[in-house]
C-alpha positions in Angstrom: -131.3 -82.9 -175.8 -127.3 -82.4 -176.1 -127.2 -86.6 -176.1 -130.7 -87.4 -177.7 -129.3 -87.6 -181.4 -126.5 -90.1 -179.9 -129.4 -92.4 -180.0 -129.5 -92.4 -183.9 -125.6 -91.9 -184.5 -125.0 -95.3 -182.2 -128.0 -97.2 -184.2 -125.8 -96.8 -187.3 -122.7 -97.4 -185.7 -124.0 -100.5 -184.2 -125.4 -101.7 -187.4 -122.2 -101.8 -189.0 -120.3 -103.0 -186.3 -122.6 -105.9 -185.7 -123.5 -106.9 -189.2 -120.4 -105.7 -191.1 -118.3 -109.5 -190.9 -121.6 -110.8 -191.4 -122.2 -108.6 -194.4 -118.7 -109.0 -195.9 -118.3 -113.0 -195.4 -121.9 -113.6 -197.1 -120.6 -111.5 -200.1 -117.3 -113.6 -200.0 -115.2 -112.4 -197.9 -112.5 -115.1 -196.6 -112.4 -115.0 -192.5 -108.8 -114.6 -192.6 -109.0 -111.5 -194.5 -111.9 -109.9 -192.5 -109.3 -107.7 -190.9 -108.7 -105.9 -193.9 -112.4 -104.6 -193.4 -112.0 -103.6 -189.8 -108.9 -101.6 -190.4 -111.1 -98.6 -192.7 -113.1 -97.5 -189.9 -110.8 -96.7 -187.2 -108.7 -95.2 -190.0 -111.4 -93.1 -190.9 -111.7 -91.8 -187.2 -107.9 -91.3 -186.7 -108.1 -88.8 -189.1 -111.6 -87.3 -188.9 -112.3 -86.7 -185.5 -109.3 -84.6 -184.7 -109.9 -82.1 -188.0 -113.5 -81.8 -186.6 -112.0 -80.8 -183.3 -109.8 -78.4 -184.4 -112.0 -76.8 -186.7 -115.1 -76.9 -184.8 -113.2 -75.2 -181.9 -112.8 -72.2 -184.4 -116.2 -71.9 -186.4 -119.1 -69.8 -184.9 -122.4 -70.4 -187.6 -126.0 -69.8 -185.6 -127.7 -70.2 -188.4 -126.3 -73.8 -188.8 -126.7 -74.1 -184.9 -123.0 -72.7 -183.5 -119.9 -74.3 -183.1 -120.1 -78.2 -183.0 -123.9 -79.2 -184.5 -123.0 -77.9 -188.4 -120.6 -81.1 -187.9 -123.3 -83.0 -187.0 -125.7 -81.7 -189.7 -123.1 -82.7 -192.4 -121.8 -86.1 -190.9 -126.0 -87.5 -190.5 -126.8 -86.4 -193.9 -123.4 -88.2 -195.3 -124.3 -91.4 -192.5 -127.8 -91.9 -194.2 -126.8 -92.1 -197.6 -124.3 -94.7 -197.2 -126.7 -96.4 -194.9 -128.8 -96.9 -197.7 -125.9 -98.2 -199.7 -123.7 -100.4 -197.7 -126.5 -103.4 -197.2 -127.2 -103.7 -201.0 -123.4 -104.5 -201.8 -124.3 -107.7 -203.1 -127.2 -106.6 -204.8 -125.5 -104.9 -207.6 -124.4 -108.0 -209.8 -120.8 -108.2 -209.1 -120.9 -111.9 -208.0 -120.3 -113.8 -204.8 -116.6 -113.0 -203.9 -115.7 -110.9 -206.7 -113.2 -107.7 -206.1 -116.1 -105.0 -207.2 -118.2 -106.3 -204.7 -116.0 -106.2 -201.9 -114.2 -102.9 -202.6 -118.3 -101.4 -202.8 -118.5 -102.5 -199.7 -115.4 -101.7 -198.0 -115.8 -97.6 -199.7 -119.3 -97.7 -197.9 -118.0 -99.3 -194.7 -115.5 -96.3 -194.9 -117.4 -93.6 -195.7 -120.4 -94.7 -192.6 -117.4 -94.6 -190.3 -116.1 -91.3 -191.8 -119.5 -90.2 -191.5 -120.7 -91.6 -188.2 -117.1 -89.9 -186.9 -118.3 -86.5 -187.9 -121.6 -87.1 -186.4 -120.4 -88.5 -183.6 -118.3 -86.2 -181.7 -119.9 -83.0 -181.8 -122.0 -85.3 -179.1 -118.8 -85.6 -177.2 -117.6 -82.1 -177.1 -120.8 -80.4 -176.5 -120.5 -82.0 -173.0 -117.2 -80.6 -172.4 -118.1 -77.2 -173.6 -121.6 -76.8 -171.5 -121.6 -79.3 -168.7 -120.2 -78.6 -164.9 -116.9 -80.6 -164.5 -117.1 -81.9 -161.0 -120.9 -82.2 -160.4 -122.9 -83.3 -163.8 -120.0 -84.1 -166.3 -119.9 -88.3 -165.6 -123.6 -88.0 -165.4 -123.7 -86.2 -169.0 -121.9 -88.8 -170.1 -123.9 -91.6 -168.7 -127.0 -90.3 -170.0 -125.1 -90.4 -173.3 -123.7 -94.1 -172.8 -127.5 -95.2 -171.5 -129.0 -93.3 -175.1 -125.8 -94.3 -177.0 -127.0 -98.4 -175.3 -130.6 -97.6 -176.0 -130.1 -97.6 -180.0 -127.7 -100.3 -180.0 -130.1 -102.4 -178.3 -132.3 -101.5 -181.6 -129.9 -102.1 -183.8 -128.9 -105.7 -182.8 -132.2 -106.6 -182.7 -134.0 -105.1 -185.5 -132.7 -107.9 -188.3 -134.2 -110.7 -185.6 -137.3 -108.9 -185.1 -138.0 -108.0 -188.7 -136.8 -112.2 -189.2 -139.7 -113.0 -186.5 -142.0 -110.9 -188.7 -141.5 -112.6 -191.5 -138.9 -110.9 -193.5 -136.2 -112.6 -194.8 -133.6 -114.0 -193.3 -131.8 -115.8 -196.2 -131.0 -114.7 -199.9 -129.2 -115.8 -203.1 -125.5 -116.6 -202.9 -124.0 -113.4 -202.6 -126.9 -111.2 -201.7 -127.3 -109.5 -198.0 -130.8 -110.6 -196.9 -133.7 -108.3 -196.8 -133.6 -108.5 -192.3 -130.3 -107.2 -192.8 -130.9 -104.2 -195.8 -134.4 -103.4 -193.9 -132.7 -102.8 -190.3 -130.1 -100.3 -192.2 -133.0 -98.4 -193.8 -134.9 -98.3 -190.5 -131.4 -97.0 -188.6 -131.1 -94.4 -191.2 -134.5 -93.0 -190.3 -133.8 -93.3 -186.6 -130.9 -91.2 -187.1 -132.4 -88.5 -189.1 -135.2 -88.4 -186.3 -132.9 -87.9 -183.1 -130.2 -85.7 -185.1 -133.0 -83.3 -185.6 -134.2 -82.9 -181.8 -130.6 -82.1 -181.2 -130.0 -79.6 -183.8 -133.4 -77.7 -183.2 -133.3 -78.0 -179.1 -130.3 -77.4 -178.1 -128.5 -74.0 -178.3 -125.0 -73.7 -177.9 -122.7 -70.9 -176.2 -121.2 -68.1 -177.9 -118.1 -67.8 -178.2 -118.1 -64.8 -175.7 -120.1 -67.0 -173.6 -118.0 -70.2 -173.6 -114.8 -68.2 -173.1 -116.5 -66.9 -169.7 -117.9 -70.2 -169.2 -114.2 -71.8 -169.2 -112.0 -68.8 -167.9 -109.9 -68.2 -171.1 -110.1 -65.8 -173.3 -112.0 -65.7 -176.8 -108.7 -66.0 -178.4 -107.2 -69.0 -177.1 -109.8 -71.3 -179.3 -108.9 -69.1 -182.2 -104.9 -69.3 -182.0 -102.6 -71.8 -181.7 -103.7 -76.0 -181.8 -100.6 -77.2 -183.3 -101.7 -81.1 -182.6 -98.2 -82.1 -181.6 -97.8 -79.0 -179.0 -101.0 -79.7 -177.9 -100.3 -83.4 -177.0 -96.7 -82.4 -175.0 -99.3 -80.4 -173.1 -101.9 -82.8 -172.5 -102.6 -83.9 -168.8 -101.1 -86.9 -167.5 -104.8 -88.3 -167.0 -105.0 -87.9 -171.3 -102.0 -90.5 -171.3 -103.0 -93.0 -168.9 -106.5 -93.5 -170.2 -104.7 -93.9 -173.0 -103.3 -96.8 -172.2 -106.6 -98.5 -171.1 -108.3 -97.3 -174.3 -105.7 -99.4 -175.9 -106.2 -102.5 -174.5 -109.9 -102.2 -174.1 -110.7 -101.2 -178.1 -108.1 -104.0 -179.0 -110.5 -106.5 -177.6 -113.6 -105.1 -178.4 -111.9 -104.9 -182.4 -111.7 -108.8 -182.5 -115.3 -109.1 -181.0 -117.0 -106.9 -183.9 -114.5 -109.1 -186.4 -115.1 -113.0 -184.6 -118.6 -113.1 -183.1 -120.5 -114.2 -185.6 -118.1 -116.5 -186.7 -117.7 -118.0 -183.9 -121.4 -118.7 -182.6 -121.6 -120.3 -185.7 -118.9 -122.4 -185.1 -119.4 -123.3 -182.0 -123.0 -123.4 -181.4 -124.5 -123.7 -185.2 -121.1 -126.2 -186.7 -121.3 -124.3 -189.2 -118.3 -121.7 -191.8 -120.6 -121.7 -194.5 -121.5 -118.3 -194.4 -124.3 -118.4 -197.5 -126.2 -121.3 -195.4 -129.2 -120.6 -193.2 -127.4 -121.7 -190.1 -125.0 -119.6 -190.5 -127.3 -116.7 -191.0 -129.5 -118.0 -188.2 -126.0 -117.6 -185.8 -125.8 -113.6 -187.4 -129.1 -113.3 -185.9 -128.7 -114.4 -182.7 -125.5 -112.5 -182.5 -127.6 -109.6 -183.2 -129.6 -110.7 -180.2 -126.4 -110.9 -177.9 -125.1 -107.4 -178.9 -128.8 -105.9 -177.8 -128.4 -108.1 -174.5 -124.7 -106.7 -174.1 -126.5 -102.7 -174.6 -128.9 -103.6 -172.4 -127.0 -104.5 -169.6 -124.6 -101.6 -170.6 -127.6 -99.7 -170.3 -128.5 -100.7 -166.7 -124.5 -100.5 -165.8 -124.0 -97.1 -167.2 -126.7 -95.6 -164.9 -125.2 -97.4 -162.1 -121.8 -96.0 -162.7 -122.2 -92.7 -163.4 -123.8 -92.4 -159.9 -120.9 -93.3 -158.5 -119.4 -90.4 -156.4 -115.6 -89.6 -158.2 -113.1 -91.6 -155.6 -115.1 -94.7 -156.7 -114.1 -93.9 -160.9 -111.1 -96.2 -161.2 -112.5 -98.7 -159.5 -116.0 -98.9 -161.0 -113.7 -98.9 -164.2 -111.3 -101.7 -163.1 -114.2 -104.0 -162.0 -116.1 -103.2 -165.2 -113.2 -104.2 -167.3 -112.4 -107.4 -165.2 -116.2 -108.6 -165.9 -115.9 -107.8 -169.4 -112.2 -110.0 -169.7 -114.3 -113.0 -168.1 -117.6 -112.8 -170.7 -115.1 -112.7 -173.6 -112.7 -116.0 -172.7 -116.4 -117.6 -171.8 -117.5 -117.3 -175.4 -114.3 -119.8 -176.1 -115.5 -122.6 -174.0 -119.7 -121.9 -174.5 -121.7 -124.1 -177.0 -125.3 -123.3 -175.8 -127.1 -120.4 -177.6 -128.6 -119.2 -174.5 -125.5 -119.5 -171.9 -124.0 -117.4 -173.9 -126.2 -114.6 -173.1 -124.3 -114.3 -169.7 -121.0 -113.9 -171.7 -122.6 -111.2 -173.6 -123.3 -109.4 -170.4 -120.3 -109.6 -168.5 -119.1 -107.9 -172.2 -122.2 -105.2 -171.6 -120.5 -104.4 -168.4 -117.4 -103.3 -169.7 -118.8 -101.4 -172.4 -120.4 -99.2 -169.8 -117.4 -98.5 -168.2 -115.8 -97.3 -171.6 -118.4 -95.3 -172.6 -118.4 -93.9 -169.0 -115.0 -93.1 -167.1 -112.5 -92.4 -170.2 -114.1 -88.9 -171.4 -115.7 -88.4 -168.1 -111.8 -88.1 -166.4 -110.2 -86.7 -169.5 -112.4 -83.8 -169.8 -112.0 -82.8 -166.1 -108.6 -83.0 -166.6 -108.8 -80.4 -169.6 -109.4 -76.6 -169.3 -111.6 -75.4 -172.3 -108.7 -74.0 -174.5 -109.2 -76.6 -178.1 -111.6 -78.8 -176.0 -112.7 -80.2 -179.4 -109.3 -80.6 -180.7 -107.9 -82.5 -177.6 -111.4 -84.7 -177.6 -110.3 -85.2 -181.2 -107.2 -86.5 -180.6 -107.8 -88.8 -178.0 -109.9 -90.5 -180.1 -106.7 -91.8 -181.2 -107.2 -94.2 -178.2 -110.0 -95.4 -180.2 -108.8 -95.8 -183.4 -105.2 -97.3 -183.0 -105.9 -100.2 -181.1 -108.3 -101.2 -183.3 -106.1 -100.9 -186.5 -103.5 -102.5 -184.4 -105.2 -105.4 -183.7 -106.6 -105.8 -186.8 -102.9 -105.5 -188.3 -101.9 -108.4 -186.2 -105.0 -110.5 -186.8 -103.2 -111.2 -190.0 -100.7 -113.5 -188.2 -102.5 -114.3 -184.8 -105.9 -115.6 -187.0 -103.5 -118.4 -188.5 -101.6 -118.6 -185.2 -104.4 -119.7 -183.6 -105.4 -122.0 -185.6 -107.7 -120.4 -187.9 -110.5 -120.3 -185.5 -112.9 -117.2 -184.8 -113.4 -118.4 -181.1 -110.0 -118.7 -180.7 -109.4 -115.1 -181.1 -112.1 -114.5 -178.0 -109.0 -116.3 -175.6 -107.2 -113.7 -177.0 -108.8 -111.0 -176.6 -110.2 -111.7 -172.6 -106.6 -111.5 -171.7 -106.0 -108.4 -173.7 -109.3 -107.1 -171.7 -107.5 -107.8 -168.5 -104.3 -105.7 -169.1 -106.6 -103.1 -169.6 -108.1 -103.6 -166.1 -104.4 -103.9 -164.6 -103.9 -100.2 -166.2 -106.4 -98.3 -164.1 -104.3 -98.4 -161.3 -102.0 -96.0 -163.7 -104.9 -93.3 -164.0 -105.1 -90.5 -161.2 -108.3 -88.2 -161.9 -107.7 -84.4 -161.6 -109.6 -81.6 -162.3 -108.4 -78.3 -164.7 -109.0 -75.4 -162.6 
């Protein structure tokens, strides 16, 4: 129950991660500029996550449900409204490629990540304030990463499947088609459906209790949590993750931005982003992201069995996998062959969802848990407006070409697997 309403928060998260270049280039968004787009969400998270750390590690409301699940109330009921919003942004008359309508959609993009953030990581730090470090913790968090897979497995495929019923799959110049709108409205039920088990199942510790829990006092989560003190203090294993986060969110920034783009390049010869083979290839993207959850799915269970002197290199294998599927979608033309690319990619998700918070949290005592978890979601965020800063000059670099950027980004992937071998797993007594 403390993971169950992950489900709904990574159905909306995957939504706009796998439709949202889809979204923006059928409203008239030039590829070059996509990165524009991508840079408001991890923005969003940079400075939400840690605020709801720091102040969720002070706040005590049992009517609301305790210390992290009032964040959660507020960020779902925030999530579902601009889930309802975002897919119409080319609904409202502004006119293919006009400035209103991208701004619309670029606010809503903004305000579902803001939102989705707030959600989000009460999940997170609930683990690290009730679950046993050494025993259950990576198996907390692979139960989250296998729900977290489970509704991004719906949300890839819900515009295919609703497309296979019949709904449809193209629209006027300009205008998101109804596979597209329908799948967010569906996701914004979902969420509202698994947010609610949490809230109402799961009761959360005191603060007398969590203070005995963790061996501190009730005071330390009331004083202090200066963010820059706190990160002088950090544990070497909060750095060194770090530093894999970076590379790996990097990558997976220019996959969210390219994939469509690219299977409709290479596999539908097609830029034409208001033509049905274009939306045909945002389809079967969809299709590849549920293939890549899947298999993160299977992965996830798999790795968080693993016994803790086998975490770095069930990580460094996992991210070595995942560099392979991304420089095959360079060289792959075939629909269906690509589905292998996609799950060498699956692979690596798993291990990201899995290891990071799994060794960072082991590494933390429970003094501004939520804060810390808050700011290492800086290893999150800055890659991905880093690389999305750069694709400015790389995009054009490299010739212009979405499935360029993939070569790019499977050697990226690779540095990432190289800096494992900085990471040494401890435990906070």
């Amino acid at each position: 129950m403390i993971n169950f309403g992950f489900l709904g928060v990574q159905t909306a998260f995957t939504l706009q991660s796998s439709q949202m270049s889809r979204i923006f280039q059928t409203i008239g968004a030039d590829p070059n500029n996509l990165g524009w787009f991508f840079i408001l969400p991890p923005l969003a998270g940079l400075i939400v996550q840690p605020i709801v750390g720091y102040y969720s590690d002070r706040t005590w409301k049992p009517r609301l449900g305790g210390r992290r699940l009032p964040y959660l109330i507020l960020g779902t009921l925030i999530a579902v409204i601009v889930m309802l919003l975002l897919p119409n942004s080319g609904s409202f008359g502004f006119g293919y490629g006009s400035l209103m309508a991208l701004w619309f959609g670029a606010i809503t993009v903004a305000f579902l990540d803001l939102s989705s953030n707030v959600a989000m990581q009460p999940f997170k730090m609930m683990i690290g304030d009730m679950v046993n470090n050494d025993k259950q913790k990576s198996y907390a968090y692979g139960i989250q990463s296998f729900l977290s897979n489970t509704g991004a497995v719906l949300a890839a495929i819900f515009p295919f499947l609703l497309t296979w019923l019949g709904v449809a799959n193209t629209a006027n110049k300009g205008v998101v088609p109804q596979s597209v709108v329908i799948s967010f409205y569906a996701g914004a039920i979902l969420l509202i459906i698994t947010s609610l088990f949490t809230v109402f199942r799961v009761k959360e510790y005191d603060p007398a209790t969590y203070a005995m829990y963790h061996g501190i006092s009730e005071k330390e989560n009331s004083e202090g949590g200066n963010w820059i003190t706190l990160l002088k203090k950090a544990p070497k294993a909060f750095w060194t993750v770090t530093l894999v986060q970076f590379f790996c969110w990097f990558a997976f920034q220019y996959l969210w931005t390219y994939s469509a783009g690219a299977i409709a390049q290479n596999v539908w010869h097609t830029a034409n982003a208001s033509s049905a083979a274009y939306q045909a290839a945002g389809n079967w993207y969809g299709v590849l992201a549920a293939v890549q959850s899947i298999a993160a799915v299977a992965c996830s269970y798999v790795l968080a069995k693993l016994p803790n002197r086998f975490h770095k290199s069930g990580y460094a294998v996992s991210l070595i996998l995942g560099a392979l599927g991304f420089v095959s979608v360079f060289f792959v033309h075939n629909q269906y062959i690509l589905i292998v690319s996609y799950i060498l990619v699956g692979i690596a998700w798993a291990g990201m969802n899995t290891y990071p918070l799994t060794i960072v949290t082991n590494a933390l005592s429970g003094n501004h848990m939520g804060t810390y978890l808050g700011l290492f979601n800086g290893s999150i965020c800055l890659p991905q407006i880093v690389a999305s800063l750069l694709s400015f000059g790389l995009f054009p670099l490299l010739g212009s070409s979405q499935a360029n950027m993939f070569l790019l980004a499977g050697a990226v992937m690779l540095l990432g697997a190289f800096a494992v071998g900085t990471i040494k797993e401890t435990f906070a007594e």
